[in-house]
C-alpha positions in Angstrom: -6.8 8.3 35.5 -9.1 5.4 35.3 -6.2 3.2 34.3 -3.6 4.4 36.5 -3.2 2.9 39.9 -3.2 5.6 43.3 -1.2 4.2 46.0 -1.3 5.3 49.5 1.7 4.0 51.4 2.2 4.3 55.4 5.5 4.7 56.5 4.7 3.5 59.8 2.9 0.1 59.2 5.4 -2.8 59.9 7.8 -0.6 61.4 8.2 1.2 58.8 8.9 -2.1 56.5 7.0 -0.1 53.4 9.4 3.1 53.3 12.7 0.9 53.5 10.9 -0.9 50.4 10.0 2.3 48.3 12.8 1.5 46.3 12.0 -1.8 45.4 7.7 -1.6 44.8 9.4 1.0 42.4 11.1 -1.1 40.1 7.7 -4.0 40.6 5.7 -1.4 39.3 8.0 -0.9 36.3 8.8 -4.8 36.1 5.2 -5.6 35.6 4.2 -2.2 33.6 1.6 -0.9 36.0 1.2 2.9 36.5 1.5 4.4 39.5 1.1 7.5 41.7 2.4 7.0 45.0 1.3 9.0 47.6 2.6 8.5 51.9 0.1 8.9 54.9 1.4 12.0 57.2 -0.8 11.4 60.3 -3.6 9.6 61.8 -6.0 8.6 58.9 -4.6 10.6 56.6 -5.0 7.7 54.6 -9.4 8.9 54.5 -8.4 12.1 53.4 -6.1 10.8 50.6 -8.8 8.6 49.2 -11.2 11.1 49.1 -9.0 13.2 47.5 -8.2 10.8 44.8 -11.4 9.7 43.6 -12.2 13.6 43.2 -9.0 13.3 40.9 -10.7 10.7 39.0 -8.5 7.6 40.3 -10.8 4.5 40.3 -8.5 2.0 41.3 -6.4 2.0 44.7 -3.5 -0.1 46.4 -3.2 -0.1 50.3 0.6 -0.5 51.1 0.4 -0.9 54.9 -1.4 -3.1 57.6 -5.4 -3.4 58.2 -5.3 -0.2 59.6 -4.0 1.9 56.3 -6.7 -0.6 54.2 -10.0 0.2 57.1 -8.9 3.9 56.6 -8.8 3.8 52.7 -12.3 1.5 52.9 -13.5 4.5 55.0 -12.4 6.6 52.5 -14.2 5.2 50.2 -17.6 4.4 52.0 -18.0 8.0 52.9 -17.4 10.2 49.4 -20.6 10.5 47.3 -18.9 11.3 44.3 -18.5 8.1 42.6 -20.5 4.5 43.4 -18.8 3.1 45.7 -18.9 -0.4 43.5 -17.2 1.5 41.0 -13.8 1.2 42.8 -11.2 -1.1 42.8 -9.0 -1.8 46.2 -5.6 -3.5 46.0 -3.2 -4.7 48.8 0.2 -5.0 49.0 0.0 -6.3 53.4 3.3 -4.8 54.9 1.5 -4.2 58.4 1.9 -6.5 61.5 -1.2 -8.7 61.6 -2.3 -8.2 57.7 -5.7 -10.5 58.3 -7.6 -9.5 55.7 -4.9 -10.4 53.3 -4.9 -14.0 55.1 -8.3 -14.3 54.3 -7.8 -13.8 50.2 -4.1 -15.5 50.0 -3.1 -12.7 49.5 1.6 -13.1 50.2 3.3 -10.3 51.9 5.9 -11.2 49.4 6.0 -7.7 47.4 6.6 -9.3 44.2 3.9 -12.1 44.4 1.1 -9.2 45.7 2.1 -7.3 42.8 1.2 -10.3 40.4 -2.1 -10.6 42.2 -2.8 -6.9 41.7 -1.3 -7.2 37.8 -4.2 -10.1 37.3 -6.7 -7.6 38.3 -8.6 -10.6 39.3 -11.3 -9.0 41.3 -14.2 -10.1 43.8 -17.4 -7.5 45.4 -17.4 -7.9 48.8 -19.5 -6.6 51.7 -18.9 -3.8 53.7 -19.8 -3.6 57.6 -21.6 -0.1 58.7 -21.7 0.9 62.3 -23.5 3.7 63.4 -23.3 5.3 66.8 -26.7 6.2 68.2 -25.8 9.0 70.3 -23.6 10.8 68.1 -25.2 9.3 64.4 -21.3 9.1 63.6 -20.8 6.5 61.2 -17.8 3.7 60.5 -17.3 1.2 57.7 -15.1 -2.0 58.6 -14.0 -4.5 55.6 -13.1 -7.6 58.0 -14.1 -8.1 61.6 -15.9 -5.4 64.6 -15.8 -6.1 67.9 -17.6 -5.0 71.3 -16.5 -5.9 74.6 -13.1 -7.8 75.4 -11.3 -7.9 72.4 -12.0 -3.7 71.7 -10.9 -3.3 75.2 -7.5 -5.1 74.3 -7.5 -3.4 71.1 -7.3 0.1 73.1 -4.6 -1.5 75.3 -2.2 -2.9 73.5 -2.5 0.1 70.9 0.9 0.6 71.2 2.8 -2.4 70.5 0.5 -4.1 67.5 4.1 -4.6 65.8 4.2 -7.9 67.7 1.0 -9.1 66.1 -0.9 -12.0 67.8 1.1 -12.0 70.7 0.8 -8.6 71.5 -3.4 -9.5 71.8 -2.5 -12.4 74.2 -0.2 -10.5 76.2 -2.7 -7.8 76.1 -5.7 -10.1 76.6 -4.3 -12.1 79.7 -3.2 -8.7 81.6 -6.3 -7.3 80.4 -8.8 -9.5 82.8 -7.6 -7.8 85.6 -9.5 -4.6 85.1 -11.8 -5.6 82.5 -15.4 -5.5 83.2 -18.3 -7.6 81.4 -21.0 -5.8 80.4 -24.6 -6.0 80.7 -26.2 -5.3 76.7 -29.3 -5.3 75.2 -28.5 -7.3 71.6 -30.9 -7.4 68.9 -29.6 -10.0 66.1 -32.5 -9.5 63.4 -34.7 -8.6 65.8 -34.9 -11.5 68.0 -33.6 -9.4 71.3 -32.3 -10.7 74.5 -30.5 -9.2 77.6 -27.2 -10.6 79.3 -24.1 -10.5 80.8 -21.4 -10.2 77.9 -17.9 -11.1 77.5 -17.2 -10.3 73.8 -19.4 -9.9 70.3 -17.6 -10.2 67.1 -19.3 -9.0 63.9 -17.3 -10.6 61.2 -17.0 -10.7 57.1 -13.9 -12.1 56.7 -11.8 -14.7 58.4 -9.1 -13.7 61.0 -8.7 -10.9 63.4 -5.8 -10.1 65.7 -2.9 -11.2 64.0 -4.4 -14.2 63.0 -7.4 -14.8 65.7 -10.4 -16.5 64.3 -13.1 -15.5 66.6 -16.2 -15.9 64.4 -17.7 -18.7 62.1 -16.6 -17.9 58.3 -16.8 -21.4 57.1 -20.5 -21.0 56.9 -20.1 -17.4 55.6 -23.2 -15.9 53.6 -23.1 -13.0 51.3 -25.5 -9.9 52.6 -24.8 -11.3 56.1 -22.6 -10.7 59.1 -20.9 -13.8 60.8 -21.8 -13.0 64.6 -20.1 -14.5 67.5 -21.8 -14.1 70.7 -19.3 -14.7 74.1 -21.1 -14.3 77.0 -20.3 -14.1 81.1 -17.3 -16.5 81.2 -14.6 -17.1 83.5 -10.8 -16.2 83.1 -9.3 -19.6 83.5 -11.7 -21.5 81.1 -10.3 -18.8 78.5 -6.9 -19.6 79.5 -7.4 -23.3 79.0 -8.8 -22.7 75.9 -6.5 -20.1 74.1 -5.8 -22.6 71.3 -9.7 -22.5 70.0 -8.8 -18.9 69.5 -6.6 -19.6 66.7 -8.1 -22.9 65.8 -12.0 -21.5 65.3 -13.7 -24.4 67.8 -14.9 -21.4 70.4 -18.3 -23.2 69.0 -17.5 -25.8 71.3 -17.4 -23.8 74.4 -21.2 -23.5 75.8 -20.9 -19.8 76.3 -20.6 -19.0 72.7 -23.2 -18.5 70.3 -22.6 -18.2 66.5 -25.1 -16.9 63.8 -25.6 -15.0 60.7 -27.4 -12.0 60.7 -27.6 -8.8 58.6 -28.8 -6.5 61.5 -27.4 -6.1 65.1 -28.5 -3.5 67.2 -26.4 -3.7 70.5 -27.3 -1.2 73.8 -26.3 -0.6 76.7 -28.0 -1.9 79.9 -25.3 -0.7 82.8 -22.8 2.2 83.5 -19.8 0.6 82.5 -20.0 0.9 78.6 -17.7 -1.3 76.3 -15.2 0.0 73.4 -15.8 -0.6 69.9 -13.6 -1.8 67.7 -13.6 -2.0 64.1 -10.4 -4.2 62.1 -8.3 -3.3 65.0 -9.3 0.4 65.2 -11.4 1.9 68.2 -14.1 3.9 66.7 -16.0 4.7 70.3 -18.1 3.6 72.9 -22.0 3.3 73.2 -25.3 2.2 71.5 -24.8 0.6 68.1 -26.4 -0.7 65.1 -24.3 -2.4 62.9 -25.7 -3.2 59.0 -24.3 -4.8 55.7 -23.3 -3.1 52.6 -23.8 -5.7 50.0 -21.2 -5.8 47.2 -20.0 -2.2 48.4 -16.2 -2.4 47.0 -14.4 -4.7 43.9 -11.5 -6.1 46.0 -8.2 -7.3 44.2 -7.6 -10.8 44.8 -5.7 -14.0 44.7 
């Protein structure tokens, strides 16, 4: 199996843009000699339960037809079987979802035929992997791009629903979102240097863009083994309207509310009753106290 490529397809990413292409990623596989077992997500994170089940087959080597939702649940997949290193396994993407931003971050084309090129290279790098636990109920997530608490989670768990329009589904989401949206009050401890205050949003990035193309945290000064960490705190709803465009941009560093750093450790808790979502690569995982830790070199990704 160590040769043969397991692909896990969703039928619903893109609006259903990877089952009206079954055909075709057909014949690319057969154009460019690469073997294949292709397998479709049925429900909710079936796309876990699929990985799982293939590295007990013996499959090393895994392609992630869908959006960043079918590749956090195949990462998740991967990050929680104890069969096999987790460094021992290759992850491939073909990005047929809505907001694809992991695959922004590599190059990687939506373009079937071009991300099949990419994965027929085999040109691979190790990259982190984010680990967030849940104090209260020691559940664990792994996220391969970028974790959020506060704002953009609660806009996550909003606009759930209509992610097919990408970014503008977060703005739409985001600006109708301040009306009932409540700042928190948390306790965050970046590498244990601590401090308590009035939060807007924390991002806990390893790659570059979030929310269908949102660049919320400082990857141009990326360092492996470490997080890129954007600190938002108490800020007002008109000075983020006036600055939308740093969203997409990445100059939120020039807004005095925002704090950037690198860290390896952040241990955020709650210091009021209203308690913020978490959200990791556009999936909520919860709510609550949370310590969130790098996996160094945890997974050979396939890239451009």
């Amino acid at each position: 199996m160590n040769n043969m490529w397991y692909v896990i397809l969703n039928p619903t990413s893109g609006n259903g843009k990877g089952l009206k292409n079954l055909d075709r990623l057909k014949y690319l596989f057969l154009k460019y000699n690469i073997p294949v077992r292709i397998v479709k997500s049925k429900f909710s994170k079936h796309e876990k339960v699929l990985t799982q089940d293939a590295i007990k087959k013996g499959f090393h080597k895994i392609i992630s037809v869908g959006g960043d939702g079918t590749l956090h649940h195949i990462i998740n997949g991967v990050m929680s079987q104890s069969k096999v290193k987790t460094s021992s396994i290759k992850i491939a993407v073909i990005p047929l979802g809505t907001g694809n931003d992991w695959a922004k971050t590599y190059n990687i084309p939506s373009n079937m035929e071009l991300a099949i090129k990419i994965i027929k290279s085999e040109k691979f790098i190790h990259q982190d992997i984010g680990k967030i636990n849940l104090i209260d109920s020691n559940d664990n997530f792994y996220f391969n791009n970028i974790a959020g608490v506060g704002f953009d989670a609660y806009v996550v768990n909003k606009v759930n629903n209509i992610k097919q329009l990408g970014a503008m589904a977060y703005l739409i989401g985001g600006i109708t979102s301040f009306i009932n949206f409540e700042q928190s009050n948390l306790s965050i401890d970046l590498d244990k240097i601590k401090e308590i205050s009035k939060i807007f949003m924390i991002n806990i990035g390893l790659c570059k863009y979030s929310g269908g193309g949102l660049r919320l945290t400082d990857h141009d000064n990326h360092k492996e083994g470490f997080f890129d960490v954007t600190v938002i705190k108490e800020i007002k709803l008109l000075k983020v309207l006036l600055n939308i465009k740093k969203l997409f941009n990445g100059n939120l560093i020039k807004l005095k509310e925002v704090n950037f750093s690198n860290n390896k450790v952040i241990i955020i808790k709650n210091k009021d009753t209203h308690i913020p979502y978490i959200q990791a690569d556009g999936e909520i995982i919860g709510k609550g106290n949370s310590v969130f830790t790098v996996v160094n070199k945890a997974i050979k990704f396939i890239v451009g």
